[in-house]
DSSP file (Angstrom, degrees, kcal/mol; ACC not computed):
  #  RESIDUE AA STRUCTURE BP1 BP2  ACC     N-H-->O    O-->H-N    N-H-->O    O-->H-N    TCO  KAPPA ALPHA  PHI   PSI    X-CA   Y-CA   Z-CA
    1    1 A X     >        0   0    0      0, 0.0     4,-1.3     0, 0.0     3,-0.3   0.000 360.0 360.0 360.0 -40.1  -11.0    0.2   -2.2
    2    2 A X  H  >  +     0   0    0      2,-0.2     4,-1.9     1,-0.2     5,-0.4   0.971 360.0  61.6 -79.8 -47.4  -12.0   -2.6   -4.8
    3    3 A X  H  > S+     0   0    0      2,-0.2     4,-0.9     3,-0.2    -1,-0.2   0.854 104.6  43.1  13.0 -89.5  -12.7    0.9   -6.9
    4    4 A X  H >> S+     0   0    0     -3,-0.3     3,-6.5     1,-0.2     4,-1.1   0.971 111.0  51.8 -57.9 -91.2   -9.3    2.0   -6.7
    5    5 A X  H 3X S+     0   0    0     -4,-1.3     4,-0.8     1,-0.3    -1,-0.2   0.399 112.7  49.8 -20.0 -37.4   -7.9   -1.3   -7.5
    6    6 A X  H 3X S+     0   0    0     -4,-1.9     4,-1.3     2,-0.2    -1,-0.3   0.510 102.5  55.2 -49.7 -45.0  -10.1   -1.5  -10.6
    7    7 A X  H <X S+     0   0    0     -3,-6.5     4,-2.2    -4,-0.9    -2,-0.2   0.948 108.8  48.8 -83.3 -44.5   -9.5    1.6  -12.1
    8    8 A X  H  X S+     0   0    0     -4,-1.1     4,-3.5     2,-0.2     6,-0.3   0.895 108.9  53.4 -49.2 -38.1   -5.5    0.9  -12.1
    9    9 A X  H >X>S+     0   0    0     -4,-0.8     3,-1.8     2,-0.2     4,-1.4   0.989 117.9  38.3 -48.3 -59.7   -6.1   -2.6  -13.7
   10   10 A X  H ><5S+     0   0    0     -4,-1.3     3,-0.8     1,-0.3    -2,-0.2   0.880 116.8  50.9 -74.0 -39.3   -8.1   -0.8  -16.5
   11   11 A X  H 3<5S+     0   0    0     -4,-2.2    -1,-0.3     1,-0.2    -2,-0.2   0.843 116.6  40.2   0.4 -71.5   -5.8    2.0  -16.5
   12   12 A X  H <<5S-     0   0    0     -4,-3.5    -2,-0.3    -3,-1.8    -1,-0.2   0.502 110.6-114.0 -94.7  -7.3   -3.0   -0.3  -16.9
   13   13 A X  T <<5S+     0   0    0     -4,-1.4    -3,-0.2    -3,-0.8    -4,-0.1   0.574  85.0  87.0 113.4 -30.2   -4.5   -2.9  -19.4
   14   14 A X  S   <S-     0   0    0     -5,-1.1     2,-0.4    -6,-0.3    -1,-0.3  -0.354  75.3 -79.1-122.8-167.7   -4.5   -5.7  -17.1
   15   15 A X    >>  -     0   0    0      1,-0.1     3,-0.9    -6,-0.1     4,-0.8  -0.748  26.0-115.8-117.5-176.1   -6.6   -7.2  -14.4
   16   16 A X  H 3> S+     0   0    0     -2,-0.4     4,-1.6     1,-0.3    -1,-0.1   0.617 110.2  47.2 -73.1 -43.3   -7.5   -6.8  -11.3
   17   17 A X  H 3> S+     0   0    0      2,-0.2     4,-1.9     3,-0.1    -1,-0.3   0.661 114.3  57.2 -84.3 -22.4   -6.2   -9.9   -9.2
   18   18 A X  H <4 S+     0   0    0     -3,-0.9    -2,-0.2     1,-0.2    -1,-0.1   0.824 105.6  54.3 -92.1 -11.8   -2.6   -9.1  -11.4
   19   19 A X  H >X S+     0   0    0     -4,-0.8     4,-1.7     2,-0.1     3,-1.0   0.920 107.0  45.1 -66.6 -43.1   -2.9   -5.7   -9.8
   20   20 A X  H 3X S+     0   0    0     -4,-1.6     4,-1.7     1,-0.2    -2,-0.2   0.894 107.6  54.9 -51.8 -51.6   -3.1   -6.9   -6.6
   21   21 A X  H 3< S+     0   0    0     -4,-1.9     4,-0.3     1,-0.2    -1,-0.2   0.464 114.5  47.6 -72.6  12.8    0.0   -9.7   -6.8
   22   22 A X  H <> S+     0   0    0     -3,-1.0     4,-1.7     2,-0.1    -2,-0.2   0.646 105.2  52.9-102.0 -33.9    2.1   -6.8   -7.9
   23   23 A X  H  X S+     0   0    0     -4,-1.7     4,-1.4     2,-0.2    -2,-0.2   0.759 111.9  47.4 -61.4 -31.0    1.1   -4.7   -5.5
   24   24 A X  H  X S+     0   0    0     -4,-1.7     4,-2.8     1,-0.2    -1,-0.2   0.894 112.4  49.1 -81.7 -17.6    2.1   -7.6   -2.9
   25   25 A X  H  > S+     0   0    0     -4,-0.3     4,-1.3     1,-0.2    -2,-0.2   0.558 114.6  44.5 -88.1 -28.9    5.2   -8.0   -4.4
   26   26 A X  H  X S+     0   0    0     -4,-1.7     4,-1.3     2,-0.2    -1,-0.2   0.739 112.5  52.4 -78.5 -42.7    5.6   -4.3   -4.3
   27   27 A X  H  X S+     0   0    0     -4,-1.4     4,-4.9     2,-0.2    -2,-0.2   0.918 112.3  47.0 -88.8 -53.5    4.3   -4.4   -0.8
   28   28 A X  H  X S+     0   0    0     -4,-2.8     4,-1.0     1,-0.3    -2,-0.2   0.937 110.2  46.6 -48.2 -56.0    7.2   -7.4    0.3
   29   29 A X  H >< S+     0   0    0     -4,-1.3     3,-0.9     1,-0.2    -1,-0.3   0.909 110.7  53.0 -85.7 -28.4   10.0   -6.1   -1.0
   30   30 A X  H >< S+     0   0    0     -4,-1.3     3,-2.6     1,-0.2    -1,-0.2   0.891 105.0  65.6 -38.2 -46.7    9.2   -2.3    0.7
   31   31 A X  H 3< S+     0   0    0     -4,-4.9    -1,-0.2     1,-0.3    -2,-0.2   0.831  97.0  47.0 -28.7 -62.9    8.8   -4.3    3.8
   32   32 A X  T << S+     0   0    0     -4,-1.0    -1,-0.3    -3,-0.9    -2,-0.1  -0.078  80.8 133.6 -83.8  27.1   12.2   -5.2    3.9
   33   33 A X    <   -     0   0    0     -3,-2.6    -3,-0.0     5,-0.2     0, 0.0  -0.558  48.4-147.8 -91.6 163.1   13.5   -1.4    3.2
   34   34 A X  S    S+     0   0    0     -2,-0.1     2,-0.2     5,-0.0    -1,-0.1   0.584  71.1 109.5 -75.0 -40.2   16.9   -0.1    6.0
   35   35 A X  S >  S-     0   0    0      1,-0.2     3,-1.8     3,-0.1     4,-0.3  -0.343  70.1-146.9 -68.7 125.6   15.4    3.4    5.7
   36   36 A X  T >> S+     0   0    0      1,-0.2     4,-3.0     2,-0.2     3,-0.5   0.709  91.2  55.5 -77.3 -13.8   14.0    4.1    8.9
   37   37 A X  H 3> S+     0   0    0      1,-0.2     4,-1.8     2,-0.2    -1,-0.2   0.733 109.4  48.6 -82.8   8.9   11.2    6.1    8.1
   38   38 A X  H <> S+     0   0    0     -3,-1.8     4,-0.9     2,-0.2    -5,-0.2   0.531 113.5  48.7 -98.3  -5.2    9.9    3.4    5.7
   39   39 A X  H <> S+     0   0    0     -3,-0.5     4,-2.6    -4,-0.3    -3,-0.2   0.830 113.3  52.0-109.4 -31.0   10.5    0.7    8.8
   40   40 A X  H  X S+     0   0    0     -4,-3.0     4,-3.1     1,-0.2    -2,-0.2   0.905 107.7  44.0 -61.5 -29.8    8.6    3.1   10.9
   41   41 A X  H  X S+     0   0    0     -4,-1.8     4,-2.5    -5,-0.2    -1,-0.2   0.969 113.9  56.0 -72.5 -24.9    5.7    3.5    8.6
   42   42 A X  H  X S+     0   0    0     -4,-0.9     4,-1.4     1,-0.2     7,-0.2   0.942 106.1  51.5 -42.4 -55.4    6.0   -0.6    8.4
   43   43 A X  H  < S+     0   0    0     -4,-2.6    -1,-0.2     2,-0.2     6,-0.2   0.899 109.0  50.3 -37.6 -60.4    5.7   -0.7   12.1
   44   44 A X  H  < S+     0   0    0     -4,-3.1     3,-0.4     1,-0.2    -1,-0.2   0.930 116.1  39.1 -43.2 -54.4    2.6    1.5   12.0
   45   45 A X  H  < S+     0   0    0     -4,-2.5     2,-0.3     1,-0.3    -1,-0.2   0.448 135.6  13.3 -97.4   6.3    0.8   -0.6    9.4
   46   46 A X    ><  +     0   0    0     -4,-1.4     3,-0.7     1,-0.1    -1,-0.3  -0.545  61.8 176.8-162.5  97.5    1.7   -4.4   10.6
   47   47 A X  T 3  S+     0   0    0     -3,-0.4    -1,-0.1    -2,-0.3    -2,-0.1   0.777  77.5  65.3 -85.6 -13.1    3.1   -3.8   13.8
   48   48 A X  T 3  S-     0   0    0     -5,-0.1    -1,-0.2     2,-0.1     3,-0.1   0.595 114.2-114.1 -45.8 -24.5    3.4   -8.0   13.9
   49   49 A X  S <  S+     0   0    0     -3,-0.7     3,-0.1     1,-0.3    -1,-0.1  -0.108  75.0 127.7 106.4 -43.8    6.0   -7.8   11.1
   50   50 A X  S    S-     0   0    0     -2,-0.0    -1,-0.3   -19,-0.0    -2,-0.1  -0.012  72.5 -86.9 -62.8 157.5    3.3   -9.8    8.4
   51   51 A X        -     0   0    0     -3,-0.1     2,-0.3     3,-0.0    -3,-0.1  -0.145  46.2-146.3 -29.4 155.4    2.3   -9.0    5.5
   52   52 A X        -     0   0    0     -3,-0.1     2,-0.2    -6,-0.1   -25,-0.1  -0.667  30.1 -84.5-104.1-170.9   -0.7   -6.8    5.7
   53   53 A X     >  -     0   0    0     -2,-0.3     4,-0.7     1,-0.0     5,-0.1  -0.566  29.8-130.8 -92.4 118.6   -3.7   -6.8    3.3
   54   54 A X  T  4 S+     0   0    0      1,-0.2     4,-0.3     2,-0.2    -1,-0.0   0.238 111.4  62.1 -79.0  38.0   -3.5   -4.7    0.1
   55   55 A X  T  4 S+     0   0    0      2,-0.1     4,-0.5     3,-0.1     5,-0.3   0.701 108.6  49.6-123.9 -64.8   -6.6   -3.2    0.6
   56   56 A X  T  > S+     0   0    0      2,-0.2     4,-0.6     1,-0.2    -2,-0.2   0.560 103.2  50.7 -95.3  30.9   -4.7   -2.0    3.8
   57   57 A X  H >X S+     0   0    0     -4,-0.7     4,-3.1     2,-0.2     3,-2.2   0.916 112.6  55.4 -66.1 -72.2   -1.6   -0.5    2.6
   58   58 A X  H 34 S+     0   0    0      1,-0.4    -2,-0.2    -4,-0.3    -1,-0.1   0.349 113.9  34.6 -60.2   3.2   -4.0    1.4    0.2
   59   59 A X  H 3> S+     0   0    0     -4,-0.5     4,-1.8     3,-0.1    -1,-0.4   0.608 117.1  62.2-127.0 -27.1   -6.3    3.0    2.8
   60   60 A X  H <X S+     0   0    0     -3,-2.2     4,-0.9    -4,-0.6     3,-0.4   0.960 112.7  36.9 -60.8 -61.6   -2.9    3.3    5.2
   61   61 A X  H  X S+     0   0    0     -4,-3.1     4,-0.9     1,-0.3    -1,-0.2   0.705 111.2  62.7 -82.7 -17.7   -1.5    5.3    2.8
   62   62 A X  H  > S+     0   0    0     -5,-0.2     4,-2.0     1,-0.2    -1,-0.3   0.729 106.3  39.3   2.7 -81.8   -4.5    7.0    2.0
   63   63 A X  H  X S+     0   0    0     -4,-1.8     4,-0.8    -3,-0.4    -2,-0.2   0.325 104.9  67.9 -98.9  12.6   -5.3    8.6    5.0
   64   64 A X  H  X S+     0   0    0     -4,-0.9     4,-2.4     2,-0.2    -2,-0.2   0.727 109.1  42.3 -75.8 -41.9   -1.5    9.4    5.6
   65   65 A X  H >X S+     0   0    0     -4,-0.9     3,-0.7     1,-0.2     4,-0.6   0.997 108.3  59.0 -81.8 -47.6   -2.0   11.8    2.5
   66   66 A X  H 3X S+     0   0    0     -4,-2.0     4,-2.1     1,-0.3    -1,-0.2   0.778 107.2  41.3 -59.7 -23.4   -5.1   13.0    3.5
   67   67 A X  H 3X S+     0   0    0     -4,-0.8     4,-2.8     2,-0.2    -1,-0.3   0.851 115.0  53.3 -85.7 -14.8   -3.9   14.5    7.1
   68   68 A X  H XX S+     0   0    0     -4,-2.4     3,-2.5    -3,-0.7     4,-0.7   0.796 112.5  46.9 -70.9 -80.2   -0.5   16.0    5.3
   69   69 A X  H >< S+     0   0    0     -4,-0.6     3,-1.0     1,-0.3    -1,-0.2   0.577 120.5  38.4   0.5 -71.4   -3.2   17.6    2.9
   70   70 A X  H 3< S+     0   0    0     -4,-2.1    -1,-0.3    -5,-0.3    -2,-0.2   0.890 110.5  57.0 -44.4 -50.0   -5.1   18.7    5.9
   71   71 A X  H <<        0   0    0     -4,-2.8    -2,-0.2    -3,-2.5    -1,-0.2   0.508 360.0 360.0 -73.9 -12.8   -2.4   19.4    7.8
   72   72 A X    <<        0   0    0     -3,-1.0    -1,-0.2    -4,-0.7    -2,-0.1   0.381 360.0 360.0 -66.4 360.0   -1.0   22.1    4.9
């Protein structure tokens, strides 16, 4: 995970912890989306409502693409 997170900083230029606070900031305001399949994946990955961890957003979403992938 810390990987991933690593190559986008250097990718992007920046560092790694500013990848992460965008990514929470990214993570919050998604959080709060109307569309109901975005409040059902929400559900899935913090059924409590909190924040989760971007480490698990990023593996959430992750293995979401890997069964559609499978599942093609």
């Amino acid at each position: 995970m810390k990987n991933i997170i690593k190559e986008v900083a250097k990718a992007n230029g920046t560092t790694e912890q500013e990848v992460k606070n965008e990514m929470r900031i990214a993570i919050k305001a998604a959080m709060q989306s109307k569309e109901p399949s975005a409040r059902a994946f929400w559900k899935q990955i913090a059924p409590d409502g909190k924040e989760p961890p971007v480490e698990k957003v990023i593996a959430s979403i992750a293995l979401m693409v890997q069964n559609n992938r499978l599942c093609s």
